[in-house]
mmCIF file of the N, C-alpha and C atoms, coordinates in Angstrom:
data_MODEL
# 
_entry.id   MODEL 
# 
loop_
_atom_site.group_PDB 
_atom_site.id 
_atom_site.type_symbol 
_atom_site.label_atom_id 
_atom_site.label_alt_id 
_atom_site.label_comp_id 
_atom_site.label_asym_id 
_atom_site.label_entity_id 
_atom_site.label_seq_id 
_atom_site.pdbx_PDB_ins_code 
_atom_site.Cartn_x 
_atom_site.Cartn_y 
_atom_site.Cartn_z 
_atom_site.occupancy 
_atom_site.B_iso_or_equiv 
_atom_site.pdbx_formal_charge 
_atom_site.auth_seq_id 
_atom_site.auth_comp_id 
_atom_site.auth_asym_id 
_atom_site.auth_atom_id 
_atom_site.pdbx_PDB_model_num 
ATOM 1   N N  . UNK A 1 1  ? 0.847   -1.184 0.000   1.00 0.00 ? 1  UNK A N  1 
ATOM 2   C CA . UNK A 1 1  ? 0.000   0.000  0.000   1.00 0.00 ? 1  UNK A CA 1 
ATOM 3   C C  . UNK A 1 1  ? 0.885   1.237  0.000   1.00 0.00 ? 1  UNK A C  1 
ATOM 4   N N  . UNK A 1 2  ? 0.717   2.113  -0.639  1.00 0.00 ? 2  UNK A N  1 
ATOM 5   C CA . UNK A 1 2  ? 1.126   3.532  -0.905  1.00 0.00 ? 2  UNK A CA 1 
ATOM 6   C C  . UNK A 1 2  ? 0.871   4.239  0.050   1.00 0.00 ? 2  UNK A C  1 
ATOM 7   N N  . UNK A 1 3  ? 2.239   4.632  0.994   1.00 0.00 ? 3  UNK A N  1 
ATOM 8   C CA . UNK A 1 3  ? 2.380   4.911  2.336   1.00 0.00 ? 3  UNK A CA 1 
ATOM 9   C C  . UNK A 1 3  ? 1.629   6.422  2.695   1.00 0.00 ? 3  UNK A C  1 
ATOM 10  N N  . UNK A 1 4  ? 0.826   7.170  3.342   1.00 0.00 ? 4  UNK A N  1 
ATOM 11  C CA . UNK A 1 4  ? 0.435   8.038  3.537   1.00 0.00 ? 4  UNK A CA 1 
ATOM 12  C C  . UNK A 1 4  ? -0.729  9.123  2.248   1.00 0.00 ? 4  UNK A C  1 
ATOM 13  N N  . UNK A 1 5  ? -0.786  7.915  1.269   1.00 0.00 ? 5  UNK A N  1 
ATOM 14  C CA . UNK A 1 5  ? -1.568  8.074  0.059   1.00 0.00 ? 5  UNK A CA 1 
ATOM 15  C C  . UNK A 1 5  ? -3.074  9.150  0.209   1.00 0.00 ? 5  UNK A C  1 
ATOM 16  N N  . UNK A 1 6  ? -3.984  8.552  1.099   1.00 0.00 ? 6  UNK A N  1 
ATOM 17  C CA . UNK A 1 6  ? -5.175  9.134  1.887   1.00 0.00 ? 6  UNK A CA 1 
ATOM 18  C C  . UNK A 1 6  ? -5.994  9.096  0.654   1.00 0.00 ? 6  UNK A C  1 
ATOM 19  N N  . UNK A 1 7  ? -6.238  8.258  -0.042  1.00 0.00 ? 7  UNK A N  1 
ATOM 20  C CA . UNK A 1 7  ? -7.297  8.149  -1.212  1.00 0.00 ? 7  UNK A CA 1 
ATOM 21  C C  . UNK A 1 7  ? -8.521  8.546  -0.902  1.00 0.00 ? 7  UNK A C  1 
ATOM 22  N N  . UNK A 1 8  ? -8.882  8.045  0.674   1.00 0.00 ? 8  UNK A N  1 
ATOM 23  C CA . UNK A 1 8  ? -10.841 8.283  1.016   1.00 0.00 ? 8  UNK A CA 1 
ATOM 24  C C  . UNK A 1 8  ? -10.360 9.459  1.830   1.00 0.00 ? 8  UNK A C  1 
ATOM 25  N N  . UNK A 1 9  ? -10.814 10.224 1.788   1.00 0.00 ? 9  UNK A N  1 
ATOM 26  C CA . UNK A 1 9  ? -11.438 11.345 2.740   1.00 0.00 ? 9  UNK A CA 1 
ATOM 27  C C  . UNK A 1 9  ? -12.521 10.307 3.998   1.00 0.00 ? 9  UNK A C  1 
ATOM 28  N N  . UNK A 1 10 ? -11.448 11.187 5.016   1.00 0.00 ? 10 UNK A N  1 
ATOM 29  C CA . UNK A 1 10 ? -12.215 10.496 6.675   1.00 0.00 ? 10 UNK A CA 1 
ATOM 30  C C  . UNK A 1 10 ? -13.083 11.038 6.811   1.00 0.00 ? 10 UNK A C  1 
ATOM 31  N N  . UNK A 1 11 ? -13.218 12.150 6.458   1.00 0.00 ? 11 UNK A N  1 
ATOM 32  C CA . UNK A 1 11 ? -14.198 12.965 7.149   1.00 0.00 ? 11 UNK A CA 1 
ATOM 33  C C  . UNK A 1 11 ? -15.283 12.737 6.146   1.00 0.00 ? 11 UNK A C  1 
ATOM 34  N N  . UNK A 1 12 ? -15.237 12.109 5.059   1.00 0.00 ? 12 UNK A N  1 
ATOM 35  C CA . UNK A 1 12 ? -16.520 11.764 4.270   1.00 0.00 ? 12 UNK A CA 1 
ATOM 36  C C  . UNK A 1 12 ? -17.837 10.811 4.011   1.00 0.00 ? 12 UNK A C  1 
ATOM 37  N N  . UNK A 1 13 ? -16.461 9.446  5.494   1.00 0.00 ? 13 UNK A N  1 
ATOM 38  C CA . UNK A 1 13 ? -16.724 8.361  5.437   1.00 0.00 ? 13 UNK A CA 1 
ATOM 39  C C  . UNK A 1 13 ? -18.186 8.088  5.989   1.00 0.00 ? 13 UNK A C  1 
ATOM 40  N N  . UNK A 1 14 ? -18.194 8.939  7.033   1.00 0.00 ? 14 UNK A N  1 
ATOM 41  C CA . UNK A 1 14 ? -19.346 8.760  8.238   1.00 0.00 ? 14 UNK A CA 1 
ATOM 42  C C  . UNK A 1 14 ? -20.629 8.914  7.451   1.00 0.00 ? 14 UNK A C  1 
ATOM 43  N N  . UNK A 1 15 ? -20.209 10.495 6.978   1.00 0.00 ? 15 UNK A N  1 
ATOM 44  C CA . UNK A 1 15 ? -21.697 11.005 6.049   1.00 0.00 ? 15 UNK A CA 1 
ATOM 45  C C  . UNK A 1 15 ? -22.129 10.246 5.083   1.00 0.00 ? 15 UNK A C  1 
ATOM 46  N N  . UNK A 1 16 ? -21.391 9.612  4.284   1.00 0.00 ? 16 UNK A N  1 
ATOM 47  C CA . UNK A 1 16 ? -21.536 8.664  2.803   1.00 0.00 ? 16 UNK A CA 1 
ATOM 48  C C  . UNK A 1 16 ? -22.517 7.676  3.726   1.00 0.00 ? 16 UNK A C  1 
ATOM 49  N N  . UNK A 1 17 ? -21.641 6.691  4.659   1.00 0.00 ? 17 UNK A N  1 
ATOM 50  C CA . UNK A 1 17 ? -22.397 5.922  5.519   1.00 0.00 ? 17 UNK A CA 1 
ATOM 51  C C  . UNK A 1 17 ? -23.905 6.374  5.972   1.00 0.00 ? 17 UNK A C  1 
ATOM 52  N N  . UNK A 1 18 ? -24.303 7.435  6.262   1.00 0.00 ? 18 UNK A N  1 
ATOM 53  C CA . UNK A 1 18 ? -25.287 8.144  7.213   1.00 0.00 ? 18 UNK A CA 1 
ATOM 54  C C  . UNK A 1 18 ? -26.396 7.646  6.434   1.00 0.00 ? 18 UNK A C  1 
ATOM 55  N N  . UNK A 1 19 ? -25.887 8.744  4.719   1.00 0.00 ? 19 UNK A N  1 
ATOM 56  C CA . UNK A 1 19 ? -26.851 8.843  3.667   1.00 0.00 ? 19 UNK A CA 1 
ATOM 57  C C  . UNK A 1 19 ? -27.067 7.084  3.092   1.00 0.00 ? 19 UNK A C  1 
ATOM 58  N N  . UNK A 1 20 ? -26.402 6.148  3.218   1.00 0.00 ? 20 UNK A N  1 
ATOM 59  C CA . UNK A 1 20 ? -26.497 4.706  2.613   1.00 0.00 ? 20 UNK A CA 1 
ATOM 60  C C  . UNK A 1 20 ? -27.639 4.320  3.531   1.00 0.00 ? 20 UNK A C  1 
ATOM 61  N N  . UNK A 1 21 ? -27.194 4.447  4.696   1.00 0.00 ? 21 UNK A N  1 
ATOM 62  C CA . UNK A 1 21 ? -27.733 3.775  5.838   1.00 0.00 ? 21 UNK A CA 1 
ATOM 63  C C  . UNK A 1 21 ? -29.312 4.231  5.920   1.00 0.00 ? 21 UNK A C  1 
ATOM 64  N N  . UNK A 1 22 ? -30.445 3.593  5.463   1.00 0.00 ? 22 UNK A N  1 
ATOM 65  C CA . UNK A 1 22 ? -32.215 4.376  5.088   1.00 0.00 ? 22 UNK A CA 1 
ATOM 66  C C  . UNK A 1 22 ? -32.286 4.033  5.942   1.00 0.00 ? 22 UNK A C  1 
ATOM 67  N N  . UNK A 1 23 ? -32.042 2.722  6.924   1.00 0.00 ? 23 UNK A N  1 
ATOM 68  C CA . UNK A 1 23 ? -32.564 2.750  8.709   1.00 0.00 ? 23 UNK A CA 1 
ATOM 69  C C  . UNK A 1 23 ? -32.184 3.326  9.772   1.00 0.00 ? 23 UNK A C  1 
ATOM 70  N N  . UNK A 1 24 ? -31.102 4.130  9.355   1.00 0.00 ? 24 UNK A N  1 
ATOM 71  C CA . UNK A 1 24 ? -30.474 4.550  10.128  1.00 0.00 ? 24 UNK A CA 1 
ATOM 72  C C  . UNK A 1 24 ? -29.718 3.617  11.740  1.00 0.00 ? 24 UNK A C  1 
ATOM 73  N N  . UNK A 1 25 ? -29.240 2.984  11.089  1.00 0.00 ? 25 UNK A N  1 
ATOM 74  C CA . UNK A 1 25 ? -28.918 1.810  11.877  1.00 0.00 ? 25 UNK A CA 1 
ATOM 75  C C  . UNK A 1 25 ? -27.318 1.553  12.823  1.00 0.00 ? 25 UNK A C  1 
ATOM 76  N N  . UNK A 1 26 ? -26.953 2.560  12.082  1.00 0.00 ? 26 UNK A N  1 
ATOM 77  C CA . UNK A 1 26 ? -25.312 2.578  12.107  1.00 0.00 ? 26 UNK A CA 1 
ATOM 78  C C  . UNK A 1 26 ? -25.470 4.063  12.687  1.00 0.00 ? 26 UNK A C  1 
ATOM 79  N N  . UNK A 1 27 ? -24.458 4.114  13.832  1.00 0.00 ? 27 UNK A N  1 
ATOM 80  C CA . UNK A 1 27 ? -24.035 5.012  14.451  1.00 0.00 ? 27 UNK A CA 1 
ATOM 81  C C  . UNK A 1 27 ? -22.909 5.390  14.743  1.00 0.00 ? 27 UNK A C  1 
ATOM 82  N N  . UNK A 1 28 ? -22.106 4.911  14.141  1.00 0.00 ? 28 UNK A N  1 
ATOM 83  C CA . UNK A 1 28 ? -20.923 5.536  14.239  1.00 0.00 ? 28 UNK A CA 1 
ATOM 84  C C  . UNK A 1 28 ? -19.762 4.537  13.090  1.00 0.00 ? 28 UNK A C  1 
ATOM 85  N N  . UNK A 1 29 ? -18.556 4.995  13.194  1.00 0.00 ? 29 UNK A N  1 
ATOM 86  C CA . UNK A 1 29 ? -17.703 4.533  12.187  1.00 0.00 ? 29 UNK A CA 1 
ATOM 87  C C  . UNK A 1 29 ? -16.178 4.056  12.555  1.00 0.00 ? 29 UNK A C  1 
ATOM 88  N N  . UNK A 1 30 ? -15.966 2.689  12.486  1.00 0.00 ? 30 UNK A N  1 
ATOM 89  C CA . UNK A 1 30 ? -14.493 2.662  13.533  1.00 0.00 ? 30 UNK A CA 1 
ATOM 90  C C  . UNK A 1 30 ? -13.533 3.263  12.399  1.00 0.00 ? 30 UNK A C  1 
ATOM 91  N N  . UNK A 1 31 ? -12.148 3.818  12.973  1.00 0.00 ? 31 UNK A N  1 
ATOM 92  C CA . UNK A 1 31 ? -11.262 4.620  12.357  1.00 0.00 ? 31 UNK A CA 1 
ATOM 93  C C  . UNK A 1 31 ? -10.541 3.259  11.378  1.00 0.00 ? 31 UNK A C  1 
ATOM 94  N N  . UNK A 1 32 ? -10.622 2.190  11.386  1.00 0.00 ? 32 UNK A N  1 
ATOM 95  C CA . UNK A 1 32 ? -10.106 1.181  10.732  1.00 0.00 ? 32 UNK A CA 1 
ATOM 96  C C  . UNK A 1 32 ? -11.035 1.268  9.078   1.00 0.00 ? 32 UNK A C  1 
ATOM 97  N N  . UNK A 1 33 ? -11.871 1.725  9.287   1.00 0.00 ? 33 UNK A N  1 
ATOM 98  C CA . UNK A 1 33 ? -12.742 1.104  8.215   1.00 0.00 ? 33 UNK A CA 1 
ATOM 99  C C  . UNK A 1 33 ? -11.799 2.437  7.061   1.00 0.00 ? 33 UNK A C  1 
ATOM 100 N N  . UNK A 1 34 ? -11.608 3.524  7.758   1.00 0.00 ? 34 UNK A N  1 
ATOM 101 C CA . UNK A 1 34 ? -11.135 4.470  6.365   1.00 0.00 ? 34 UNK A CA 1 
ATOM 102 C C  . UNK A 1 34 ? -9.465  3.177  5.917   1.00 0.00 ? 34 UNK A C  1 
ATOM 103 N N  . UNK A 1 35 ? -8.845  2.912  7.184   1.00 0.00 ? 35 UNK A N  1 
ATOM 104 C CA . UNK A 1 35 ? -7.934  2.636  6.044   1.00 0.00 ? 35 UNK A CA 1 
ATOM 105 C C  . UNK A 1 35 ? -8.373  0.907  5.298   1.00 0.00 ? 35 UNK A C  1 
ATOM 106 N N  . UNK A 1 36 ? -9.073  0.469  5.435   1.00 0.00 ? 36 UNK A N  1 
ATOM 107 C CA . UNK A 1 36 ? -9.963  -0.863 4.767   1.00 0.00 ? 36 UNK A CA 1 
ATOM 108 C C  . UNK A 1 36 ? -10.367 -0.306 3.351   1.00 0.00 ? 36 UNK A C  1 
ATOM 109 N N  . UNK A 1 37 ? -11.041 0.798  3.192   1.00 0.00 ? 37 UNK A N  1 
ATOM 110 C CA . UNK A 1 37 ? -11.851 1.528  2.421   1.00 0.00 ? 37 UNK A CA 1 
ATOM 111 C C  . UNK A 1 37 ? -10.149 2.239  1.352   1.00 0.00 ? 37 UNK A C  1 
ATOM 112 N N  . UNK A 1 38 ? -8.917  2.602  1.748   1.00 0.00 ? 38 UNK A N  1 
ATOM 113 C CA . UNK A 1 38 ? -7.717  3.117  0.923   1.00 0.00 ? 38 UNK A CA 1 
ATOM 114 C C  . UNK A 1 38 ? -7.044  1.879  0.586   1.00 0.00 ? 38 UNK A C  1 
ATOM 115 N N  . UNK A 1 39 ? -7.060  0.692  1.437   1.00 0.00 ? 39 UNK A N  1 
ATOM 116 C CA . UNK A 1 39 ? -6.424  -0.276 0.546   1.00 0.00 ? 39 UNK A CA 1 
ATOM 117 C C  . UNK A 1 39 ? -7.466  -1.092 -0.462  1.00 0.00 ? 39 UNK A C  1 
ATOM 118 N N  . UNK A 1 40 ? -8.872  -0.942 -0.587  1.00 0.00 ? 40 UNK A N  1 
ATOM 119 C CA . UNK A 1 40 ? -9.423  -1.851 -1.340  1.00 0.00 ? 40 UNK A CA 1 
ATOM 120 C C  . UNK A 1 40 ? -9.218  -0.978 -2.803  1.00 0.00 ? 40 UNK A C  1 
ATOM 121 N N  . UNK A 1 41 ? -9.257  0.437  -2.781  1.00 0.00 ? 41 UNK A N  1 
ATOM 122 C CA . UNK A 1 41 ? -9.664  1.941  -3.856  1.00 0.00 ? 41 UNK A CA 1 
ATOM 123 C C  . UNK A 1 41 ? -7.914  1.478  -4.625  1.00 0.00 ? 41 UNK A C  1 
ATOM 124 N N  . UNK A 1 42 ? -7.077  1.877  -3.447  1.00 0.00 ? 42 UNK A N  1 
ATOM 125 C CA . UNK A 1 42 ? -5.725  1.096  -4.140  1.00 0.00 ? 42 UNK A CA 1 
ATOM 126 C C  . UNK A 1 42 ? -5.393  -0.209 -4.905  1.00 0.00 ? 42 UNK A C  1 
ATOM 127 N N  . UNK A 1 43 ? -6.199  -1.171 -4.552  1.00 0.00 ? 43 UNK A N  1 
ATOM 128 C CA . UNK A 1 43 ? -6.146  -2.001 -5.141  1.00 0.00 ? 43 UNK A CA 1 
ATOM 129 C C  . UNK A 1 43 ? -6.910  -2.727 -6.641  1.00 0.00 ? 43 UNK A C  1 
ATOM 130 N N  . UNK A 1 44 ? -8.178  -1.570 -6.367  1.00 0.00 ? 44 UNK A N  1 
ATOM 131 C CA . UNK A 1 44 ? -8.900  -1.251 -7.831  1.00 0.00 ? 44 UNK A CA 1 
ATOM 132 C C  . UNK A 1 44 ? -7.877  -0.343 -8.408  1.00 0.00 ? 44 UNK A C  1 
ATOM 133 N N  . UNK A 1 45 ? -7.382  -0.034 -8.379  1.00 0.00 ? 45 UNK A N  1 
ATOM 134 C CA . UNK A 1 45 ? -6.538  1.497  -8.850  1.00 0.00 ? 45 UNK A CA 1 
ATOM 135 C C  . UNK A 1 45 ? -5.397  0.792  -9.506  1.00 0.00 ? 45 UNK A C  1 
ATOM 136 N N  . UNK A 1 46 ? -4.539  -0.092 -9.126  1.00 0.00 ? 46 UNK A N  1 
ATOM 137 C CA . UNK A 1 46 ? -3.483  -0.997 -9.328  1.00 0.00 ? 46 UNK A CA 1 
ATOM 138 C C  . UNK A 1 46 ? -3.643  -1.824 -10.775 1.00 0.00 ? 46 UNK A C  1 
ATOM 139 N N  . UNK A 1 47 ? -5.076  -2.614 -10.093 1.00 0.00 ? 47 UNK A N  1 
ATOM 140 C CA . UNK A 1 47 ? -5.494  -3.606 -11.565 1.00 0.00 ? 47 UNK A CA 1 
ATOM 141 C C  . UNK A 1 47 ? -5.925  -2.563 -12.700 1.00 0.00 ? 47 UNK A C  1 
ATOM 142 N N  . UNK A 1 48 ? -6.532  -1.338 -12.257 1.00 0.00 ? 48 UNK A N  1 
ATOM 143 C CA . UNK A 1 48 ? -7.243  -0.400 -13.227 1.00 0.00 ? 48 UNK A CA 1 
ATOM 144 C C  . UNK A 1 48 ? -5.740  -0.353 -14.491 1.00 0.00 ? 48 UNK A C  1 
ATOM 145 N N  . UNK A 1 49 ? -4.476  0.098  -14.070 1.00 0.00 ? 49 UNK A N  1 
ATOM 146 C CA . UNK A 1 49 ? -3.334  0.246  -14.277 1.00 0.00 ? 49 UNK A CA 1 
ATOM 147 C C  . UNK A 1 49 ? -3.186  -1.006 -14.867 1.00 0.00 ? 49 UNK A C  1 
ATOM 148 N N  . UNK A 1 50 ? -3.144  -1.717 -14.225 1.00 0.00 ? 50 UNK A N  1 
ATOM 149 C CA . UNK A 1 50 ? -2.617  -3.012 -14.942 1.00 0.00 ? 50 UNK A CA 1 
ATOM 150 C C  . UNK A 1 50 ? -3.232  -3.196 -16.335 1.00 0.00 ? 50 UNK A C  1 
ATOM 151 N N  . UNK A 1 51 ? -4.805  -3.010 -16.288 1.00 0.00 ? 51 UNK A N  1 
ATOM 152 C CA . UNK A 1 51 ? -5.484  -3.680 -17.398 1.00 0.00 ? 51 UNK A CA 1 
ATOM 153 C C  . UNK A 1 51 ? -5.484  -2.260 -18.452 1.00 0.00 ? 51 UNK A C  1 
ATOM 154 N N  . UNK A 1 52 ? -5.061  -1.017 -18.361 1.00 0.00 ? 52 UNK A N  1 
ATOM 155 C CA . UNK A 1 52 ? -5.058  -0.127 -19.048 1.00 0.00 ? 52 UNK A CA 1 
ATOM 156 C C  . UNK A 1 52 ? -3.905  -0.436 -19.758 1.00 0.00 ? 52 UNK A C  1 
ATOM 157 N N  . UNK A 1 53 ? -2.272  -0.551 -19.362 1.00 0.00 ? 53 UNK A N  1 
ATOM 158 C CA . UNK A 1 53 ? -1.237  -1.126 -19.695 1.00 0.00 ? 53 UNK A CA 1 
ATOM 159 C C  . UNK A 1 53 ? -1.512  -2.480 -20.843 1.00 0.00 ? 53 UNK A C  1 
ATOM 160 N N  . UNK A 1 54 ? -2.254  -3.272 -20.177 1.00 0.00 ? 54 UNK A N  1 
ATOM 161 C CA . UNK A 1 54 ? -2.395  -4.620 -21.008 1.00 0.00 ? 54 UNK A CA 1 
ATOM 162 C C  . UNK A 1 54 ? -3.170  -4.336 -22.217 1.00 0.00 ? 54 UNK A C  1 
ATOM 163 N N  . UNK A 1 55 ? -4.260  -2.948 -22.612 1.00 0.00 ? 55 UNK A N  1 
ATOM 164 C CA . UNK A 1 55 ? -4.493  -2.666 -23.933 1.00 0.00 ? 55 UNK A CA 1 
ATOM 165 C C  . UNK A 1 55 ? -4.083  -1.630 -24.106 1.00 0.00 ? 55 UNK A C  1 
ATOM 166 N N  . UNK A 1 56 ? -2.251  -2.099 -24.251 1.00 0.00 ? 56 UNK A N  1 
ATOM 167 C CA . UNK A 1 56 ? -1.491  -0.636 -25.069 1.00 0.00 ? 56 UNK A CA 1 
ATOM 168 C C  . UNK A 1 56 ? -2.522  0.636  -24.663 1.00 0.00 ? 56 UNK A C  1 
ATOM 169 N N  . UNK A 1 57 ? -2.776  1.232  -23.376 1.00 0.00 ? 57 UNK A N  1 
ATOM 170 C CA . UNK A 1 57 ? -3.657  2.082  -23.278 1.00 0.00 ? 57 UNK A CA 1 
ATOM 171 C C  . UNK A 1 57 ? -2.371  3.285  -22.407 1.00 0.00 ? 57 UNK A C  1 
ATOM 172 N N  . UNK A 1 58 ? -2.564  4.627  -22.619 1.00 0.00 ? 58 UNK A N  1 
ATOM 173 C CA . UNK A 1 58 ? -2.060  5.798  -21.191 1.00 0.00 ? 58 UNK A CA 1 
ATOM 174 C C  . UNK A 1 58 ? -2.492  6.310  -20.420 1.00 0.00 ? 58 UNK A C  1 
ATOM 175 N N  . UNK A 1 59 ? -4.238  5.623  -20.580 1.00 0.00 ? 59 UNK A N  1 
ATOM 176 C CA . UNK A 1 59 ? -5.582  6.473  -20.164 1.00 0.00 ? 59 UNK A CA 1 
ATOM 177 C C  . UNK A 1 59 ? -5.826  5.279  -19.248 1.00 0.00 ? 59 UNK A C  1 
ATOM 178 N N  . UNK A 1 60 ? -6.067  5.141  -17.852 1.00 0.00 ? 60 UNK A N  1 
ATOM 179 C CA . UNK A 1 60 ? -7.274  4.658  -17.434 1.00 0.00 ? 60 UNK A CA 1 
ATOM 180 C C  . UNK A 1 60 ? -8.726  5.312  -17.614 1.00 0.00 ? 60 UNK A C  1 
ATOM 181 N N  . UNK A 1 61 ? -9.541  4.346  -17.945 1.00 0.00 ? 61 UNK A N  1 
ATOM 182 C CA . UNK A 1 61 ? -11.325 4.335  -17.861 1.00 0.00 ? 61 UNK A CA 1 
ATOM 183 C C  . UNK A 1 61 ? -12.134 4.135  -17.004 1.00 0.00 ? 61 UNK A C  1 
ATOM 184 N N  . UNK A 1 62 ? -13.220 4.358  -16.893 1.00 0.00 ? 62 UNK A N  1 
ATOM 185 C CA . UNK A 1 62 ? -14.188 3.453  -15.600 1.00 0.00 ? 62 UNK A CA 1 
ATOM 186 C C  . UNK A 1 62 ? -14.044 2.184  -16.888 1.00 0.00 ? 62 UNK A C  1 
ATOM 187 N N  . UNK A 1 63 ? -13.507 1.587  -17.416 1.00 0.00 ? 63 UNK A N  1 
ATOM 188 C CA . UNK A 1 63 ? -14.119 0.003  -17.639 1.00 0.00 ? 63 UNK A CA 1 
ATOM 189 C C  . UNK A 1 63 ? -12.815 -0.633 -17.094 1.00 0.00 ? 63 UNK A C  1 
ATOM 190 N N  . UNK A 1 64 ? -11.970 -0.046 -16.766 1.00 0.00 ? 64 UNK A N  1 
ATOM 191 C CA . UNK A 1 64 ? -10.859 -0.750 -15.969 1.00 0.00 ? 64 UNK A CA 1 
ATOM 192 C C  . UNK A 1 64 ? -10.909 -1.053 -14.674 1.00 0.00 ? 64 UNK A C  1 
ATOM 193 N N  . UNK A 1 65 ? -12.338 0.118  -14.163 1.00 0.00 ? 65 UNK A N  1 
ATOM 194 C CA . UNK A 1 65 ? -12.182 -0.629 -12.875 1.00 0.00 ? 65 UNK A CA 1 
ATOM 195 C C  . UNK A 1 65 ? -12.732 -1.321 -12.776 1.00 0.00 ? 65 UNK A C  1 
# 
């Protein structure tokens, strides 16, 4: 993982959650989940790279991820 990277915004995490959450069921957010949430984005981000590379591409797309 790409050391000090900060891909998700923390402070976005809760609210994104709030608005998902229609039962409002969830009350709060452990500080683990932002960095769960930067290594999974990194790791779409990686293959995105990979598979842009693999069709002679310089552009990643959304179809790479």
């Amino acid at each position: 993982m790409v050391e000090n990277m900060g891909i998700v915004i923390k402070s976005n995490i809760r609210k994104v959650i709030m608005e998902l959450d229609k039962e409002n069921s969830i009350s709060s957010v452990a500080e683990e989940v932002g960095l769960a949430l930067d290594k999974k984005v990194e790791d779409i981000l990686v293959n995105a790279i990979e598979r842009a590379k693999a069709n002679k591409r310089r552009t990643i797309q959304a179809r790479d991820l």
